[in-house]
N, C-alpha and C positions, 0 to 999 in steps of 0.2 A: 238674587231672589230675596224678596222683602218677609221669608220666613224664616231666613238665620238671623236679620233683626228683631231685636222685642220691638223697638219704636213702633214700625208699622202696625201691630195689633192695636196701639191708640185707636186707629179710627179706621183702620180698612181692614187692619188686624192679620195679617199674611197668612190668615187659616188657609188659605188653598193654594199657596203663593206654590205651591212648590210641583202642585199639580200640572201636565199638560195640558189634559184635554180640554174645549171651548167648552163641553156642558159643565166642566167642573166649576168653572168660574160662577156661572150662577146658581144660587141657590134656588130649588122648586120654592119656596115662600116668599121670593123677589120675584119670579115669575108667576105666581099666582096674583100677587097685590097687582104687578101692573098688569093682568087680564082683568080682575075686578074692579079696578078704580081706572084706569086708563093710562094714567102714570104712578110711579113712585120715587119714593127717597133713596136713594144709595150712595155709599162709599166706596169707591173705587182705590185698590193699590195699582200703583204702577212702577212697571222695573224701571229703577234706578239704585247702582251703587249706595249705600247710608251707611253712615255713622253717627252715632250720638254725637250732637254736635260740642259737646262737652267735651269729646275724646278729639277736636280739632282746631286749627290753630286761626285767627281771625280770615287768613284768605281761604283754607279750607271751607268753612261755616261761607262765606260768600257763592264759593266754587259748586258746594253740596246745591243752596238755594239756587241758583240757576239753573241747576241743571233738572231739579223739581221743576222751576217753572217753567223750563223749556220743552219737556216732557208733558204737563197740563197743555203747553197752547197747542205742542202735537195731537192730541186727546182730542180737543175742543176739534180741530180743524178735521180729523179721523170722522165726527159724527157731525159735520155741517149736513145740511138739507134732510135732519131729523130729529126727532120732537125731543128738545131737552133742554134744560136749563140748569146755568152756573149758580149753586148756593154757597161755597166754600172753597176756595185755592187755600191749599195749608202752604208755610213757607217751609217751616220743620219736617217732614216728615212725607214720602214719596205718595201720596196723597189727595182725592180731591170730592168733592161731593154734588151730586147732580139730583138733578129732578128729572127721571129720563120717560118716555112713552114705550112702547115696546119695539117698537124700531130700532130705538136708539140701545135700549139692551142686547138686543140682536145682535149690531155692531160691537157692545163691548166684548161680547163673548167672543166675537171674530179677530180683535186686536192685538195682536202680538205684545204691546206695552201694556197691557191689561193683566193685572195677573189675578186679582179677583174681584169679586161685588159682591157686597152684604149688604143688607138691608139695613137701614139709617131710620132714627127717630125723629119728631119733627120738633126744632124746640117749641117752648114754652113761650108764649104770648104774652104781656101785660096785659091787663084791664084797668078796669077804675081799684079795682080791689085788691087788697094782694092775694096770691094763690100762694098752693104747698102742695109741691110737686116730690112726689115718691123719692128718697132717697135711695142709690144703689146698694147701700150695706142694709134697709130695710129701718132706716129712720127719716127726717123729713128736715126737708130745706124751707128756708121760705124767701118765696122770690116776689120783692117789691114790688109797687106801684111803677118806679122809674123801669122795672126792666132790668136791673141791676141786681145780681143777686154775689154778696161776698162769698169767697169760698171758704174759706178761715174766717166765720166769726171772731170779732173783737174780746170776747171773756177767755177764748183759748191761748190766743196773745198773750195776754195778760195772767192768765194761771201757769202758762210756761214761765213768763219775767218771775215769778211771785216764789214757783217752786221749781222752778227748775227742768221739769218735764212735766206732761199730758199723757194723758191715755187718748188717741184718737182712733174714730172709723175714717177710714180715706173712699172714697169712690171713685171707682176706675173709670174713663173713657173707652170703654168697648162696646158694641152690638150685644143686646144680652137677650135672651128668651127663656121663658119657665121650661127646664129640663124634660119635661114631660109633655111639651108641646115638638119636640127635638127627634129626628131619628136619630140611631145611636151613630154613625158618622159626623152629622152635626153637632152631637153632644160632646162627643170626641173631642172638635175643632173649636165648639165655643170655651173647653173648660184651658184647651191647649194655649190658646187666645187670652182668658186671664193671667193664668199663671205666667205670658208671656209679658204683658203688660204691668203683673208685679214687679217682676225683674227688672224692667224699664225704670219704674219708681225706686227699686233699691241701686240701680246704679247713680241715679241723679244724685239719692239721699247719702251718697260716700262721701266720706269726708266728716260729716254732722254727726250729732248727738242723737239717736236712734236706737231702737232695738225692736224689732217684729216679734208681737205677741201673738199675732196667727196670720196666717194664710188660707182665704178663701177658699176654695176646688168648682164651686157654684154657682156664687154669685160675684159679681165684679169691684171685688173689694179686697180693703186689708188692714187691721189692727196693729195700732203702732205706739209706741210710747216714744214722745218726741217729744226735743229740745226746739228751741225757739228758733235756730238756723235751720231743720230738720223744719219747722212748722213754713219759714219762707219760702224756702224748697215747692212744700206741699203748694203753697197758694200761688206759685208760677209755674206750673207745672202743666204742661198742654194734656195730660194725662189726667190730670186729678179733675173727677166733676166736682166735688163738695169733701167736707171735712168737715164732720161731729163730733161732740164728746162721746167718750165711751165710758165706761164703768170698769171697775177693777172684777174678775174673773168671782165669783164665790168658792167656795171650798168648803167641802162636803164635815160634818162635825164628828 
């Protein structure tokens, strides 16, 4: 089940992994989008065995990715002759992201290898111009003209060489929604869903120069004072969206 892994909360998040029933799998707000718009975005988990692929040994990490990808072409072939399309095969991580009609949801809920659907956001587009796109810790990225947007700016690099650690905000890869947009079930399952995905970030970041100066509960983030191996981490990280400076905490006089 992809709910005793953190990995999985990255992007399909095993908030329901663990549940049986076909309606638990989707969410009423992935079924409402695709009645109103005709299709939607989602993130599919599927059962497959995982481990952080950290904790295995180079044929393991080969053995894990095929058996992900053998499990997506099952998926794919599960929902021939209805309305969906391929936007993401992850290699990392039991995972996959579709464009589906309601058809095609219908099927996933009936799928055995299925074990949930949440609702996915649509990336970011270039223009002629650059945009700035919400950051998840509730600061702001800015995503170039080329399309390209760094995760670790370049001055945080460099103020770790300089002093030695940073104060950073990290942004987490999960499905997020305003808590008061949430039944208290789904509230439940999205806050169960960060905190699952920190853990994920603090297992990669063992080893390095780190030390958590908070943990989110609400939004999909997490404050961190890091070392410059602890910062490479961050910026390969299928988990991490962005990485800001932060500021040192105030204290009351």
């Amino acid at each position: 089940m992809l709910r005793a892994s953190c990995c999985a909360t990255l992007l399909l998040l095993g908030t329901a992994a663990a549940e049986s029933e076909s309606s638990a799998k989707i969410p009423r707000e992935v079924i409402d989008q695709a009645a109103a718009s005709g299709t939607v975005l989602v993130l599919v988990g599927l059962t497959v065995p995982w481990q952080m692929e950290s904790q295995l040994s180079d044929d393991g990490v080969r053995q894990q990715r095929a058996a992900i990808a053998s499990i997506q072409n099952e998926l794919v072939l599960g929902l021939q002759g209805r309305s969906y399309k391929v936007l993401h095969r992850y290699e990392e991580i039991p995972g996959i992201a579709l464009e589906v009609g309601a058809d095609a949801l219908a099927e996933l809920a009936r799928l055995p290898i299925v074990t949930n659907v949440l609702l996915d956001r649509p990336a970011i587009t270039p223009d002629n111009n650059e945009r700035r796109s919400k950051a998840q810790v509730g600061a702001t990225v800015t995503v170039p003209a080329n399309g390209i947007a760094e995760k670790v700016p370049a001055q945080l690099f460099n103020r770790a060489a300089a002093d030695g650690t940073v104060l950073v905000l990290a942004g987490l890869r999960t499905p997020w929604q305003r808590e008061d947009l949430l039944s208290d079930d789904l509230l439940e399952l999205q806050r169960a869903a960060i905190q699952d995905v920190q853990s994920y970030i603090l297992a990669e970041l063992s080893g390095t120069r780190y030390q958590v100066m908070r943990l989110y509960r609400k939004i999909p983030g997490i404050a961190l004072r890091v070392g410059l191996d602890a910062l490479k981490i961050l910026e390969r990280s299928p988990a991490v969206t962005n990485v800001v400076p932060d500021r040192p905490a105030q204290t009351a006089r």
